[in-house]
C-alpha positions as CSV (number, residue, x, y, z in Angstrom):
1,X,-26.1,34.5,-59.6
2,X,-25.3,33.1,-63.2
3,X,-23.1,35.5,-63.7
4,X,-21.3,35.0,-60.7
5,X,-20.8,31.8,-61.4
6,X,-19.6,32.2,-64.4
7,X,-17.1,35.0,-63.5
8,X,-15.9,32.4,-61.4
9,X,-15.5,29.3,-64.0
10,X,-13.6,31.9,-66.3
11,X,-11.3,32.6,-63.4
12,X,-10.7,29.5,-62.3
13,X,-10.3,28.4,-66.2
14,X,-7.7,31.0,-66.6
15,X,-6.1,29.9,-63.2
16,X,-5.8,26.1,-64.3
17,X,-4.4,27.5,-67.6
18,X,-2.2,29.8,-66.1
19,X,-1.0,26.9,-63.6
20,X,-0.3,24.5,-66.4
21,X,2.2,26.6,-68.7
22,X,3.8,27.2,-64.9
23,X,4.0,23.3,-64.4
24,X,5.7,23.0,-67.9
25,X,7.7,25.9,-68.2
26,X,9.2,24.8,-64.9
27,X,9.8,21.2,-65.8
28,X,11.8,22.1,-69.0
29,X,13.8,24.0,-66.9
30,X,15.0,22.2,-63.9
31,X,13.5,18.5,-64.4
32,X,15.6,15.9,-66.8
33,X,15.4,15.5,-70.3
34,X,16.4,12.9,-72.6
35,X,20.2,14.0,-74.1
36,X,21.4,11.7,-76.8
37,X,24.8,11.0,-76.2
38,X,27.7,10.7,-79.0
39,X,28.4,6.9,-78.1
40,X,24.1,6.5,-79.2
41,X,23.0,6.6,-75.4
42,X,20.5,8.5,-73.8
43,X,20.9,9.8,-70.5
44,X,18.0,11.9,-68.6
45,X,19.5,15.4,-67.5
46,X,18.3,18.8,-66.8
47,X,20.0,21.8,-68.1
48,X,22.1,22.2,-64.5
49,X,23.3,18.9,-65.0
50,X,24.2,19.3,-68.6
51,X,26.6,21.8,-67.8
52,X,27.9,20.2,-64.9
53,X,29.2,17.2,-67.3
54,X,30.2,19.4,-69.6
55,X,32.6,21.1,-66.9
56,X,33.8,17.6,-66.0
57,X,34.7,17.3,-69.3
58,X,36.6,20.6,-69.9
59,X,38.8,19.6,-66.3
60,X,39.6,16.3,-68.4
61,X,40.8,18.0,-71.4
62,X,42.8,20.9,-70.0
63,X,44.7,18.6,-67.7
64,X,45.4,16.4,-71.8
65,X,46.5,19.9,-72.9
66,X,44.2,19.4,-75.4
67,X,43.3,23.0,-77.0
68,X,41.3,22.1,-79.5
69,X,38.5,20.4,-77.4
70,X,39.3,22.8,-74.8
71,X,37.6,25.7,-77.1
72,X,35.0,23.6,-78.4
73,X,33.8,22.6,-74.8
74,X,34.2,26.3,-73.6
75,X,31.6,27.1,-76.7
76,X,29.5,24.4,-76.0
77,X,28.8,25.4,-72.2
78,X,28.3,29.3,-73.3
79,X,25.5,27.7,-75.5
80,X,24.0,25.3,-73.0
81,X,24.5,28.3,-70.5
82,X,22.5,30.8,-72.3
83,X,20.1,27.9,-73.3
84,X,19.4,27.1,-69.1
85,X,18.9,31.1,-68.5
86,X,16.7,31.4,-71.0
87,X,14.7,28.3,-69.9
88,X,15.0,29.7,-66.3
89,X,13.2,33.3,-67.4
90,X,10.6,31.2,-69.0
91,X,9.8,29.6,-66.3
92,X,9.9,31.7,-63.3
93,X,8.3,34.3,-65.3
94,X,5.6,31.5,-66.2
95,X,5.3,31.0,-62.2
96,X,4.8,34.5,-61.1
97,X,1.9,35.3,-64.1
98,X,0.3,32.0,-62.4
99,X,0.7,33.6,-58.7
100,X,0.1,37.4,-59.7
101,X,-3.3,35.8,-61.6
102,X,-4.2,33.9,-58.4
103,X,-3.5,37.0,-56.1
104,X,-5.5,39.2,-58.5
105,X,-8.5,36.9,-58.7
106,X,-8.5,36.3,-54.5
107,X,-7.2,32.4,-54.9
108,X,-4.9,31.5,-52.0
109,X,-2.5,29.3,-53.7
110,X,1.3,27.6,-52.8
111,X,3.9,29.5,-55.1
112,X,6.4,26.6,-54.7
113,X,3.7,23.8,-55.4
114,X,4.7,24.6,-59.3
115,X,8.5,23.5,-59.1
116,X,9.1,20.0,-59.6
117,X,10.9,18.0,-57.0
118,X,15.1,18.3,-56.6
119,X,16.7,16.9,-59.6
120,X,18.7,13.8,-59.0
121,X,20.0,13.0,-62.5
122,X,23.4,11.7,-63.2
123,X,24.5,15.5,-63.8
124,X,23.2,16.5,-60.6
125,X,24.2,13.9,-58.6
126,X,27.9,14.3,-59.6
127,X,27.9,18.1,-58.8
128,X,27.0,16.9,-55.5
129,X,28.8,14.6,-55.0
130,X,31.9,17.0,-56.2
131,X,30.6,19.7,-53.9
132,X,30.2,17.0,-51.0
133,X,33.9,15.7,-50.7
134,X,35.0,19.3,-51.4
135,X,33.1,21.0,-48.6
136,X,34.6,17.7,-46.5
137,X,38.1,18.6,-47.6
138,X,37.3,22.2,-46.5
139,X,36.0,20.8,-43.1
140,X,39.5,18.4,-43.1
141,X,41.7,21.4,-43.6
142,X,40.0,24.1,-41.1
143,X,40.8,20.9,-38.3
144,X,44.2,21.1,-39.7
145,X,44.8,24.9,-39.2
146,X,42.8,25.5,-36.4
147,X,45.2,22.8,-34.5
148,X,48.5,24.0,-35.8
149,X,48.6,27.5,-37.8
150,X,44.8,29.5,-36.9
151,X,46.4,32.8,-37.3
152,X,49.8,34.4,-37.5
153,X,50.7,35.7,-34.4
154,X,49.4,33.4,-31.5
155,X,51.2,30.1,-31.0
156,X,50.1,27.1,-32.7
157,X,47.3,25.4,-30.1
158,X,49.1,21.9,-30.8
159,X,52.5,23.3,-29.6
160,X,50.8,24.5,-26.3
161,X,48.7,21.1,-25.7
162,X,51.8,19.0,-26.7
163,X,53.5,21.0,-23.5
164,X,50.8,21.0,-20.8
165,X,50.2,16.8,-22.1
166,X,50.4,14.8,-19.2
167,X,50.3,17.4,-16.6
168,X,46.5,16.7,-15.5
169,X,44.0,14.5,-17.0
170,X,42.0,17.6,-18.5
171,X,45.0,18.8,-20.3
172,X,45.4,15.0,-21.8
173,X,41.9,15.0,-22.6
174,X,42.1,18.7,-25.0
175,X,44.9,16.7,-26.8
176,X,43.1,13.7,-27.6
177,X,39.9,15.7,-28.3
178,X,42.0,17.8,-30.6
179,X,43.1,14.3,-32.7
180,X,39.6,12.9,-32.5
181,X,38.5,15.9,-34.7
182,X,41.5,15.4,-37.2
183,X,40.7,11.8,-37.3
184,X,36.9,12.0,-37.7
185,X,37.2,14.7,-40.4
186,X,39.9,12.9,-42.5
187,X,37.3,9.9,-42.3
188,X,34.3,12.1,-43.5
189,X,36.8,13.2,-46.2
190,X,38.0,9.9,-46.9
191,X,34.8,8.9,-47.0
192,X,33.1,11.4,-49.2
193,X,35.8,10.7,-52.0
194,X,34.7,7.3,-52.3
195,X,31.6,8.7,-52.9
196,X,32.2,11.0,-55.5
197,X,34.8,8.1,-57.3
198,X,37.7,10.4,-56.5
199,X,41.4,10.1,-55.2
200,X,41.6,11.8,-51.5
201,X,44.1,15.1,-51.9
202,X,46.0,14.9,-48.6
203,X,48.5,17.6,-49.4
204,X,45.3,19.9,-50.7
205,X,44.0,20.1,-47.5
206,X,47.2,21.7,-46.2
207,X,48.4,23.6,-49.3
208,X,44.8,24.2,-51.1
209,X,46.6,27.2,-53.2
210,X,48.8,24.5,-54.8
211,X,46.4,22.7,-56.9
């Protein structure tokens, strides 16, 4: 019986080990961390969000023409890049070594409980926030095709509910149906962009190849 329960405590000793370099692995990778900042700041951001900012500022200096911060930025994401995959390995390797351990020993365990919670730092939150009003402008623009242009050979549905408007109530009601879902996605577009702190692209959203 001693030796059982010893067996046991060395298990459940190398479990609780095994679980805690899974717990920190996994936080360096995906929770925040403070980044010191060139104006003397310090902002909390994970590696994601690192490179996130880091791509906001590589759109601001290609669109300055500036070539010289252009390649250093370009070098500095390849670094943070290979620095966030190589955390990543760490981790999940970390978190399946805790799992296979826990499998191996008969302890029923939660593989996600390990992970730390969604990151919501300032990197983060601007990806998506970025992603948000994009996906809205996508959701804007299908509207916009599907009513005038969804392929090239049928006539455009606007053309057709623009001549059977006013002919019965049901044809009047697909027309205004039709404007209710440009109207309530420009909004959700509209309103996204204020969210992220952009400019709406109304011409994007018919001519996305343009920008």
């Amino acid at each position: 019986m001693a030796v059982l329960i010893k067996e046991h405590t060395n298990v459940q000793t190398k479990l609780d080990h095994a679980r805690t370099a899974a717990v920190t692995a996994l936080a360096a990778a995906y929770s925040p961390q403070p980044v010191k900042q060139p104006d003397g700041t310090t902002l909390q951001l994970c590696w994601s969000g690192r490179i996130a900012r880091a791509y906001d500022k590589l759109a601001i200096a290609r669109i300055a023409r500036d070539t010289a911060a252009v390649k250093a930025i370009e070098g500095g994401i390849a670094m943070l890049t290979a620095k966030y995959t190589e955390a990543q390995k760490a981790a999940e390797d970390a978190a399946a070594q805790w799992a296979a351990l826990a499998a191996a020993g008969g302890v029923t365990v939660d593989p996600m409980s390990v992970y730390p919670a969604t990151c919501t730092c300032d990197g983060c939150q601007a990806a998506a926030a970025w992603h948000d009003h994009n996906e809205a402008r996508g959701r804007y623009s299908d509207a916009l095709y599907n009513l005038l242009a969804p392929n090239s050979s049928d006539r455009p549905p606007l053309y057709e509910l623009l001549e059977a408007f006013g002919k019965t109530e049901k044809d009047r009601d697909r027309f205004w149906a039709a404007m209710k879902t440009i109207y309530d996605t420009a909004g959700a577009y509209a309103a996204a962009c204020k969210a992220a702190g952009v400019q709406p692209n109304w011409r994007a959203a018919l001519w996305p190849g343009e920008e």
